[in-house]
Backbone bond lengths (Angstrom), bond angles and torsions (degrees), N, CA, C in turn:
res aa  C-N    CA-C-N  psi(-1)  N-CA   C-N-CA  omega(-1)  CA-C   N-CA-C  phi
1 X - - - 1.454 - - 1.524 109.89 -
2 X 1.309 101.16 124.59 1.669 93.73 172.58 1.413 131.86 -95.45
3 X 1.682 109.87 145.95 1.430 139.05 -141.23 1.974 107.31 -47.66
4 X 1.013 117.26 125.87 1.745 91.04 173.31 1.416 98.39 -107.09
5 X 1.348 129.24 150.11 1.410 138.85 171.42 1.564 97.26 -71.49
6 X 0.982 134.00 121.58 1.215 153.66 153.79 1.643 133.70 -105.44
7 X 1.453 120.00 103.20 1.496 113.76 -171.00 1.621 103.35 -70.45
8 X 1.757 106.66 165.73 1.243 101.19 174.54 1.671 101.33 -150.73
9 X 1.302 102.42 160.20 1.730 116.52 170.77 2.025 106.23 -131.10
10 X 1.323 69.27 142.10 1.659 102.42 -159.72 2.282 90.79 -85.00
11 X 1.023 112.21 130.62 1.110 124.84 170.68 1.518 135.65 -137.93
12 X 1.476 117.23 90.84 1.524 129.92 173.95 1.537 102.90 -50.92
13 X 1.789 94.21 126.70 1.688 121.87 164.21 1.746 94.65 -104.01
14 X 1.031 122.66 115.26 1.436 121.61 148.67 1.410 132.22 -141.74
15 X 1.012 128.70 135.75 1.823 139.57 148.94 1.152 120.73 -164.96
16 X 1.120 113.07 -156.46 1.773 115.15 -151.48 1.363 87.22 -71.07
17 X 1.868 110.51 170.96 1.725 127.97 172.91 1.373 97.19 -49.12
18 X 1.139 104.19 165.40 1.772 121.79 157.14 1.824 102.45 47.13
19 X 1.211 113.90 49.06 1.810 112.82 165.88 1.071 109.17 -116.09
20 X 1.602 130.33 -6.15 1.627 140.54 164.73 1.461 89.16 96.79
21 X 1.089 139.12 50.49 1.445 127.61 161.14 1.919 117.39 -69.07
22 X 1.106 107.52 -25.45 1.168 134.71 -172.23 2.136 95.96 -69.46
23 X 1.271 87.09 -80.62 1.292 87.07 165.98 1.278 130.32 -37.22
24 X 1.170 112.27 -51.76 1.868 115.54 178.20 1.047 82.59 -51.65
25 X 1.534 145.39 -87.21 1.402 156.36 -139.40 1.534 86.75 -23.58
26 X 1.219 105.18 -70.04 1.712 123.17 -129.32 2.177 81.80 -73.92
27 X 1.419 109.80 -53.20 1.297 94.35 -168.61 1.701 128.21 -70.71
28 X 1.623 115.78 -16.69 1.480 99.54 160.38 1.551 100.82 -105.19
29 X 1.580 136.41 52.91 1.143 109.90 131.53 1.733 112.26 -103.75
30 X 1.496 97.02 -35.58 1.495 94.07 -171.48 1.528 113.20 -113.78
31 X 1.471 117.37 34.18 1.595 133.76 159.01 1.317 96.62 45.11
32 X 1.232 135.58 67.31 2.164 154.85 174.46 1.355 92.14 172.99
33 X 1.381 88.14 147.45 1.275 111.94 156.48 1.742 133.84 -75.18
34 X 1.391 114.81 130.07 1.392 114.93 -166.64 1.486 102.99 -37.81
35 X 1.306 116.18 165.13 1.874 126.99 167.52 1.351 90.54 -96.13
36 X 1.179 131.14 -70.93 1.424 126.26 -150.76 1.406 113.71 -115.87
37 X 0.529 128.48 42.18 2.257 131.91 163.62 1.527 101.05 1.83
38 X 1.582 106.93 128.14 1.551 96.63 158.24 1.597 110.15 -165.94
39 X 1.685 112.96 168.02 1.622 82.98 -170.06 1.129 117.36 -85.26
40 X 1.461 100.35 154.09 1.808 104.59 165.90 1.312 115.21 -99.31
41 X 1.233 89.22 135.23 1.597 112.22 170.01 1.490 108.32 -105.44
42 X 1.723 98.66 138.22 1.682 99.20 -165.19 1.211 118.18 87.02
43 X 1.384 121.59 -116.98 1.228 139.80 176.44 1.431 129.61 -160.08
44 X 1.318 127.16 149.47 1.511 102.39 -158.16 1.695 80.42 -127.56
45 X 1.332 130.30 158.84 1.493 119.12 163.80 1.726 110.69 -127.66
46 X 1.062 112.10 165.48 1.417 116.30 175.67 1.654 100.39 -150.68
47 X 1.302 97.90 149.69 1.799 107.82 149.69 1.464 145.87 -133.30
48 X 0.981 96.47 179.22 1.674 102.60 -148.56 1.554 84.95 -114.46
49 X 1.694 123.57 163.49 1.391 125.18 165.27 1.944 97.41 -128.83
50 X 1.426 109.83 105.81 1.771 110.27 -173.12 1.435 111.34 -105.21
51 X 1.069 105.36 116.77 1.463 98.81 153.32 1.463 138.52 -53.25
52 X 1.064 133.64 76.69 1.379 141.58 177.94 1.703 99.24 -51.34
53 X 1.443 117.38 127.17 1.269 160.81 175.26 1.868 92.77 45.87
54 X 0.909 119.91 67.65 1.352 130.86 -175.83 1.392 121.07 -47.03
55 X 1.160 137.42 132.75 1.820 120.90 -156.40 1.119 134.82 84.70
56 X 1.657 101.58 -38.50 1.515 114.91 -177.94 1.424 128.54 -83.17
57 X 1.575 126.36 149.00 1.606 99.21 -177.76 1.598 113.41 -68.52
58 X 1.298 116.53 19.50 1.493 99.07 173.59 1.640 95.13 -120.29
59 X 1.675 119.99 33.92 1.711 102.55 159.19 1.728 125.88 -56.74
60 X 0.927 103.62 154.14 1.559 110.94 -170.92 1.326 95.19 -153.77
61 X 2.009 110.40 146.05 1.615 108.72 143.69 0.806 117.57 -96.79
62 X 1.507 111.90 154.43 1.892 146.92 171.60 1.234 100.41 -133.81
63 X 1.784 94.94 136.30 1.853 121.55 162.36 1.527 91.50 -66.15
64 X 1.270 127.97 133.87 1.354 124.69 150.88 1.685 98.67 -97.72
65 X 1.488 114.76 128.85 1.542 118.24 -178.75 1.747 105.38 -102.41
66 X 1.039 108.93 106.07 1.774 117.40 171.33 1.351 119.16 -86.04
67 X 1.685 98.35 97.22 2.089 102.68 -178.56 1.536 104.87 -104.45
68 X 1.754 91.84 105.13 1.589 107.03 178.19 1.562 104.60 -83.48
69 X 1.199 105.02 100.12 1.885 116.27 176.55 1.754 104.03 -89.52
70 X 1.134 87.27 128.16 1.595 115.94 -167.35 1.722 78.60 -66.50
71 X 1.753 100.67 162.52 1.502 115.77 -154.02 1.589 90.00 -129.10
72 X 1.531 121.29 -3.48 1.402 97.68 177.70 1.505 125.07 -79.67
73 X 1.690 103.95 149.62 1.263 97.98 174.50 1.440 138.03 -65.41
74 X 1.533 115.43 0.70 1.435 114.83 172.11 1.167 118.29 -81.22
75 X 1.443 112.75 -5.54 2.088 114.10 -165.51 1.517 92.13 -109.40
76 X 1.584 132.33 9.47 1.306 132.34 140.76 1.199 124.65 -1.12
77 X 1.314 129.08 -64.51 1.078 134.54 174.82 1.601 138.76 -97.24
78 X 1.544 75.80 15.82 1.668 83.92 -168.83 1.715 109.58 -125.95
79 X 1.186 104.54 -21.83 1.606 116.67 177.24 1.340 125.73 -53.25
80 X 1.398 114.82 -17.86 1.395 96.22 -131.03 2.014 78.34 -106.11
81 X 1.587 104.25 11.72 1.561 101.98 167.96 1.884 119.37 -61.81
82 X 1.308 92.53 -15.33 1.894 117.33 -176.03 1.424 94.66 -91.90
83 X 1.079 141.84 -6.41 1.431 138.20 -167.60 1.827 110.77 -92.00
84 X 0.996 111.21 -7.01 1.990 132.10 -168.12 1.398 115.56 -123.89
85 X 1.115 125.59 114.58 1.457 138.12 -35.29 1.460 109.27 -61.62
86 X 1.554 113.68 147.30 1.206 140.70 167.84 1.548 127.19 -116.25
87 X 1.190 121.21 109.68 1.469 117.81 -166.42 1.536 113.34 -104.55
88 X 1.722 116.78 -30.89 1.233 126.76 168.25 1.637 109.76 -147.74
89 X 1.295 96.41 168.51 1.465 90.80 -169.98 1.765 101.73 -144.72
90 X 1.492 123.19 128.19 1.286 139.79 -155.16 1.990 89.18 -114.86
91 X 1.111 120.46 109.12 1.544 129.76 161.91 1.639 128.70 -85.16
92 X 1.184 113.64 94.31 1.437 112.40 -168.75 1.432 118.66 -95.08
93 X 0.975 95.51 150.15 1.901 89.32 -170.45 2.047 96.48 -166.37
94 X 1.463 109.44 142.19 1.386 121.80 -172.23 1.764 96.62 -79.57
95 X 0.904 86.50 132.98 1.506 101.45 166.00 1.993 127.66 -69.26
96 X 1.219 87.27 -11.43 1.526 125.09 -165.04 1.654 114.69 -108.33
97 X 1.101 109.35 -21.27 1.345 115.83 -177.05 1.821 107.54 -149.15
98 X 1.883 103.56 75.33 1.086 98.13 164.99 1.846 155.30 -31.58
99 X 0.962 90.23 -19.37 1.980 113.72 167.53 1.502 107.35 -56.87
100 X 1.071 110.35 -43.00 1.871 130.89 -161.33 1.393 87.81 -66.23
101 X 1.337 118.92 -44.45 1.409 97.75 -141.49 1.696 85.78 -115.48
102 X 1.435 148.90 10.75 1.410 156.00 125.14 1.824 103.15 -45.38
103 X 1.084 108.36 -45.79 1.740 111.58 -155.56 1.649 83.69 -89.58
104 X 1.701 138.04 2.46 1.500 122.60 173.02 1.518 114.87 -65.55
105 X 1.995 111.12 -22.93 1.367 114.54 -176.31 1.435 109.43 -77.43
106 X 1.000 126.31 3.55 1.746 133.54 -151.56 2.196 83.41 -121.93
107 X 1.169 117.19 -30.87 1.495 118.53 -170.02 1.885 94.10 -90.32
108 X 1.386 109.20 -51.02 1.394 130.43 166.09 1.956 95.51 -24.05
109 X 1.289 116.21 -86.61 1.114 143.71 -154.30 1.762 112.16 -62.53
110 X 1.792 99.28 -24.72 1.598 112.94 -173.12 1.641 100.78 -90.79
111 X 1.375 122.94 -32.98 1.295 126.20 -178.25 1.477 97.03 -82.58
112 X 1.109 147.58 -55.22 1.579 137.63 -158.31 1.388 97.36 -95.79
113 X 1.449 132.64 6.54 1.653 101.45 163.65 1.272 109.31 -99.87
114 X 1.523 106.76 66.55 1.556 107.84 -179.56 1.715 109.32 -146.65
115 X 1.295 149.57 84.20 1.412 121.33 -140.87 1.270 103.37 -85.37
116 X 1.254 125.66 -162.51 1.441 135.31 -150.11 2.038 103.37 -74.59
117 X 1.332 115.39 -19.31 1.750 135.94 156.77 1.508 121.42 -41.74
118 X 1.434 97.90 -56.30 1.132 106.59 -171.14 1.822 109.19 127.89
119 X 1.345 95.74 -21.28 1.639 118.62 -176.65 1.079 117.79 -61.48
120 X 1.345 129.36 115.64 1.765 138.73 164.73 1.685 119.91 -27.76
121 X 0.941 134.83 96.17 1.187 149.52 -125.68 2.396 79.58 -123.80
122 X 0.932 105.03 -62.01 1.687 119.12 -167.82 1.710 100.23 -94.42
123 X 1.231 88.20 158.48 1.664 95.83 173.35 1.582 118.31 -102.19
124 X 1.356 124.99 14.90 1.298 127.56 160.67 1.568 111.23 -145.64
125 X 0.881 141.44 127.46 1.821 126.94 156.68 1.487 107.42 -52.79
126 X 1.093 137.52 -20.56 1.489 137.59 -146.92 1.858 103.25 -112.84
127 X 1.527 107.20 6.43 1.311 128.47 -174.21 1.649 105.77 -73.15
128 X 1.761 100.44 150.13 1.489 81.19 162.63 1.614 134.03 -98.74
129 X 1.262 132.53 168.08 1.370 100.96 -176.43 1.348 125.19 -71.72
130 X 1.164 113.94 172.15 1.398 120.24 -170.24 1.660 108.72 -135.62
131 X 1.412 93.55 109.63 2.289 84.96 -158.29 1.879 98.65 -55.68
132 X 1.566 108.84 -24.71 1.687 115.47 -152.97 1.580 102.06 -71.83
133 X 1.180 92.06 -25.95 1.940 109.67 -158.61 1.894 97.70 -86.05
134 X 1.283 107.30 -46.10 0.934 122.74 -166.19 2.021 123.11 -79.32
135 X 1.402 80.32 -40.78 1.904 100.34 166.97 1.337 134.17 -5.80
136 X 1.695 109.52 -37.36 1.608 106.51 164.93 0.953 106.40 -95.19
137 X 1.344 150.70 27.03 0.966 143.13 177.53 2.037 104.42 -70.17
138 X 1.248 115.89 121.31 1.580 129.22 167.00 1.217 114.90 -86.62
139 X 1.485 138.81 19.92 1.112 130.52 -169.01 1.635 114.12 -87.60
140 X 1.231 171.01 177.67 1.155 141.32 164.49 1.414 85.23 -129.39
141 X 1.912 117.10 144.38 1.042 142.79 -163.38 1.677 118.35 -127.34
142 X 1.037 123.96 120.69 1.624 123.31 170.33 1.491 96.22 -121.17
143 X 1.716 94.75 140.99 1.578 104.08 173.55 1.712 95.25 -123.17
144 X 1.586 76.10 138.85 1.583 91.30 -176.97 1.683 124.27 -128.40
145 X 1.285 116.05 102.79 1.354 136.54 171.51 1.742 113.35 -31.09
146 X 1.253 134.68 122.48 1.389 115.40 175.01 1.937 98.50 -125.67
147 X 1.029 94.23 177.26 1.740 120.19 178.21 1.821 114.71 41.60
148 X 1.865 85.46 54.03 1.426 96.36 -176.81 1.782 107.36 -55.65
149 X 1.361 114.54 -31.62 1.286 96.70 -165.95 1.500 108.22 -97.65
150 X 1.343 116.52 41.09 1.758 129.39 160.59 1.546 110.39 -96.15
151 X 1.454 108.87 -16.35 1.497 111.43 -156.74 1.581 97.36 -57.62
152 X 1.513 121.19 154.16 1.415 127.95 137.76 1.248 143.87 -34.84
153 X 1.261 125.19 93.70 1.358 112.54 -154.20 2.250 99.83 -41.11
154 X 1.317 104.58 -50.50 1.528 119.57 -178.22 1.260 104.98 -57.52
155 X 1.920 144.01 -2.11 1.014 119.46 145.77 1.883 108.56 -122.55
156 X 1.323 96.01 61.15 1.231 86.70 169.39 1.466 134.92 -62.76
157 X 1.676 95.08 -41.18 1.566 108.87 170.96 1.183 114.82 -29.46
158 X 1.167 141.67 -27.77 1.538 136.23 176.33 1.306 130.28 -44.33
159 X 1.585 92.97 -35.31 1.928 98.01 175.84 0.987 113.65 -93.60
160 X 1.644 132.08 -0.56 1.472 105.77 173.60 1.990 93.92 -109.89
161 X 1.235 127.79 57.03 1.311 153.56 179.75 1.326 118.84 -124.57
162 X 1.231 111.19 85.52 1.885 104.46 173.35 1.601 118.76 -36.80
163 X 0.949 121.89 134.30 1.798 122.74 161.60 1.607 101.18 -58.07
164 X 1.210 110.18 139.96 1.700 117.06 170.38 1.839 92.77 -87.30
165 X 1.090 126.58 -23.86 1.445 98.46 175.48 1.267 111.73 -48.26
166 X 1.417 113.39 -65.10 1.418 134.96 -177.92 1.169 121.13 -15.69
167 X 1.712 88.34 -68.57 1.802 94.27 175.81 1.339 113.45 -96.84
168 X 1.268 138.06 21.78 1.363 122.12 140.46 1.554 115.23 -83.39
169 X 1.146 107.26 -23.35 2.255 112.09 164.25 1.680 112.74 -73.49
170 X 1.785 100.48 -31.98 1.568 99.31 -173.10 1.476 108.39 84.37
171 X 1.251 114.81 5.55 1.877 128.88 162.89 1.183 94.33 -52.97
172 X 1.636 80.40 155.73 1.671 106.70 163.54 1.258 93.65 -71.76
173 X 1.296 105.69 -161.09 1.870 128.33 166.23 1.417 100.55 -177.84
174 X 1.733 106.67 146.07 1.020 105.87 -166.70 1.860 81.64 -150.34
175 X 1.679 120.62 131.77 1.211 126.25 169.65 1.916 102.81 -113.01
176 X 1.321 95.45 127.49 1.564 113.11 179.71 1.593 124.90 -139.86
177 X 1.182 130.99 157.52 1.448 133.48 159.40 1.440 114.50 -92.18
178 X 1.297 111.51 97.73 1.832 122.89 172.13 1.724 106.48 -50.99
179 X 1.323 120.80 -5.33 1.475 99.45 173.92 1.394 105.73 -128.91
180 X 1.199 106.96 51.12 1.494 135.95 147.74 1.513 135.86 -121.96
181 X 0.682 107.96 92.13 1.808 114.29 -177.22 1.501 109.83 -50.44
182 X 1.292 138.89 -32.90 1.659 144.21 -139.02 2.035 70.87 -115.40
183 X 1.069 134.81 15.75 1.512 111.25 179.64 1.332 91.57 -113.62
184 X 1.616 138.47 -9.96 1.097 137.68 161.45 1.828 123.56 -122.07
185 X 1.283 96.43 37.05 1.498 110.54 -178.78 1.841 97.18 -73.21
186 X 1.495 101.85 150.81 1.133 114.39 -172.76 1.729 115.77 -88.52
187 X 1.700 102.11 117.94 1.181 113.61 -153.11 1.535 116.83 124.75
188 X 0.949 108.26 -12.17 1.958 103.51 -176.91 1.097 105.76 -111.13
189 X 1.427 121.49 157.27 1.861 131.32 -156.00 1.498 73.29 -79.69
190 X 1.353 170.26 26.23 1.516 140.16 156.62 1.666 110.01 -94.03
191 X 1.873 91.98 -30.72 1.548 101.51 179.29 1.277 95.57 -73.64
192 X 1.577 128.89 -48.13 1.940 111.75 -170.37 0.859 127.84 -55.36
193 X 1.595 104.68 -36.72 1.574 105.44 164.38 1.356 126.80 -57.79
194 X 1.184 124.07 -56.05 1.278 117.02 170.88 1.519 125.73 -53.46
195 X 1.330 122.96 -25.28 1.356 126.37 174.70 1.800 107.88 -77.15
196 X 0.974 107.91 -31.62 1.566 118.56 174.74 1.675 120.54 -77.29
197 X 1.421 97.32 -11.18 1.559 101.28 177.62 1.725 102.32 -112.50
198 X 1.379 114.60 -28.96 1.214 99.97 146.08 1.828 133.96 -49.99
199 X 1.434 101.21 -53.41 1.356 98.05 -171.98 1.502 93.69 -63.26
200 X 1.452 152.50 -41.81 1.401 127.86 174.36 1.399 126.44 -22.65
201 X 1.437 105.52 -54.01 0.993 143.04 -160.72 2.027 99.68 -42.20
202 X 1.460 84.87 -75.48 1.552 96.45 -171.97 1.753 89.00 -78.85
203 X 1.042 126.28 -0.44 1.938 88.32 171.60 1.573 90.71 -81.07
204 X 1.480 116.18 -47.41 1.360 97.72 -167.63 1.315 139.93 -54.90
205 X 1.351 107.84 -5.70 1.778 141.95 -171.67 1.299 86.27 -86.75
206 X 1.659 116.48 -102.20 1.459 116.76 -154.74 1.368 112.18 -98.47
207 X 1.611 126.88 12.30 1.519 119.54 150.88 1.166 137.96 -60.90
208 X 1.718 99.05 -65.84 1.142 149.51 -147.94 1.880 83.32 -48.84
209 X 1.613 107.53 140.67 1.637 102.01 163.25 1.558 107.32 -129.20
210 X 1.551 100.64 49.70 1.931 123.89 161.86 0.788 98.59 -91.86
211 X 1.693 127.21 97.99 1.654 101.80 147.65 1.475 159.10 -46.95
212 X 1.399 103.62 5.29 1.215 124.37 147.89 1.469 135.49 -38.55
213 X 1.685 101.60 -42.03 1.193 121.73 -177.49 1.352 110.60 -82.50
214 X 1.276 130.11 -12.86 1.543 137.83 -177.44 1.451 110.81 -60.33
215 X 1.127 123.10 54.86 1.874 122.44 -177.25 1.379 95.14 -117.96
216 X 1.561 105.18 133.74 1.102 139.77 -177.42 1.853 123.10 -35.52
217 X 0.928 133.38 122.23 1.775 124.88 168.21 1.115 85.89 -152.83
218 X 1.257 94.39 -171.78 1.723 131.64 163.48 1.179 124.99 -153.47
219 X 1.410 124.73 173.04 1.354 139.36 -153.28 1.792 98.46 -77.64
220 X 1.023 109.45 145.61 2.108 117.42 178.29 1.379 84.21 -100.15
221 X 1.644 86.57 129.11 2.121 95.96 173.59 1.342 107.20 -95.49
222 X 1.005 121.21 126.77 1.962 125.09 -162.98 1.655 88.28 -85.97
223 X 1.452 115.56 127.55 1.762 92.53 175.26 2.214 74.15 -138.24
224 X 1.560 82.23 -75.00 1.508 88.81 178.53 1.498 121.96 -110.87
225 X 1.051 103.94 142.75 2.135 111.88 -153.69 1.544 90.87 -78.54
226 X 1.320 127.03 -27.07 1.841 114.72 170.88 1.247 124.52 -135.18
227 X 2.136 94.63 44.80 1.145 95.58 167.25 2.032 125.82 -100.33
228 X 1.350 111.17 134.89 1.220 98.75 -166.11 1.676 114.65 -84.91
229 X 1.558 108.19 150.81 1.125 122.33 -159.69 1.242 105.30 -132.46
230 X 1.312 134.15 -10.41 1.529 135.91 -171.84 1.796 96.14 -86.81
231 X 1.359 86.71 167.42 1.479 108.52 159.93 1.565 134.87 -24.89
232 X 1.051 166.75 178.34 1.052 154.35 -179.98 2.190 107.73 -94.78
233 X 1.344 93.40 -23.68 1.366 80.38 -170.09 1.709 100.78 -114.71
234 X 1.527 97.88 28.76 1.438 100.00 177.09 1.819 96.82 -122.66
235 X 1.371 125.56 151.88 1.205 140.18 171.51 1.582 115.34 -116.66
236 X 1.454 111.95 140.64 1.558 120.19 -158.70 1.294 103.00 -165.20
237 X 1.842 97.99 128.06 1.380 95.90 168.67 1.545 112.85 -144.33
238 X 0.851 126.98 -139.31 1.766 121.43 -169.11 0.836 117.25 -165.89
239 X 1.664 129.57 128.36 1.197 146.86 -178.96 1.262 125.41 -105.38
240 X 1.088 138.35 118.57 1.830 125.67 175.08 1.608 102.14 -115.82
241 X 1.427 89.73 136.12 1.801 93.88 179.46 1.573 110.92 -76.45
């Protein structure tokens, strides 16, 4: 089969262990819920095939690239090699275990003290964020709520509560159950959102006329849909809708 040039944008999954980031992964690339959950160590990647502005005469495809960065605290110092280039960034946090989603400014703060180089930008990764410090940041951000249907019935109030991450980034936010497929069926304000934070995604990549945004990629060569191309201690596979 011959090769198609395909552009792509690079997209950070991160928060603490055990917030189902993994899961999200698996359910908007391959629309089901994972069978078997487990942790990753390192980083695991997957992709997505999106229609950028879908309908419109300016549809286009994009690889969307999903880098699920493992959440333990021992790879602290070692992660943040997955952090370069970054085009969007997905914030996960349990809905169920308020800490997760306090410790997103501490994940906030480990991904952006790095600028578009690769260069230490902050004087700790382990910092918290700082919206003032942080402010030019062009990265576009969705925070995403998981294991809505663990909640307490007695704290339900939580979901109709904006995240202050959110709106101190000006993110969307979106709270869902990853082992439900029909919570991201195509057509529901959880899927628009996500298709709309995708399309950010790539304007801010190959629109955007900030030079800020000028960080390095290249084109994903479509040959085989699960053939892997990452690193050896990274896993990747591919989805087309």
């Amino acid at each position: 089969m011959a090769a198609i040039d395909i552009d792509k944008v690079r997209i950070l999954v991160v928060g603490d262990s055990g917030v189902g980031k993994s899961s999200l992964v698996h359910l908007v690339c391959h629309s089901e819920p994972i069978a078997n959950a487990s942790w990753t160590i390192g980083a695991a990647v997957d992709v997505k095939v999106h229609e950028y502005k879908e309908g419109t005469p300016s549809q286009k495809t994009y690889f969307l690239e999903f880098w699920d960065v493992g959440g333990s605290a021992n790879h602290t110092k070692s992660r943040h090699i997955f952090f370069n280039p970054v085009h969007g960034l997905i914030l996960v946090h349990d809905l169920t275990n308020r800490k997760s989603h306090l410790n997103l400014r501490k994940w906030l703060a480990e991904v952006l003290a790095k600028d578009s180089n690769g260069a230490k930008i902050g004087s700790n990764s382990g910092s918290e964020y700082d919206p003032e410090r942080f402010a030019g940041s062009h990265i576009p951000i969705l925070v995403v709520g998981t294991k809505m249907d663990q909640i307490d019935p007695r704290r339900e109030s939580v979901l109709s509560r904006s995240s202050p991450v959110a709106e101190e980034c000006g993110a969307d936010e979106i709270n869902l159950d990853c082992m439900q497929s029909k919570d991201l069926a195509a057509g529901t304000s959880k899927a628009v959102k996500f298709s709309r934070f995708f399309d950010k995604v790539i304007e801010r990549r190959f629109f955007a006329k900030d030079p800020f945004q000028s960080v390095s990629t290249s084109s994903y060569m479509y040959t085989d849909r699960r053939r892997p191309v990452a690193p050896q201690y990274i896993s990747k596979t591919c989805h087309q809708d």
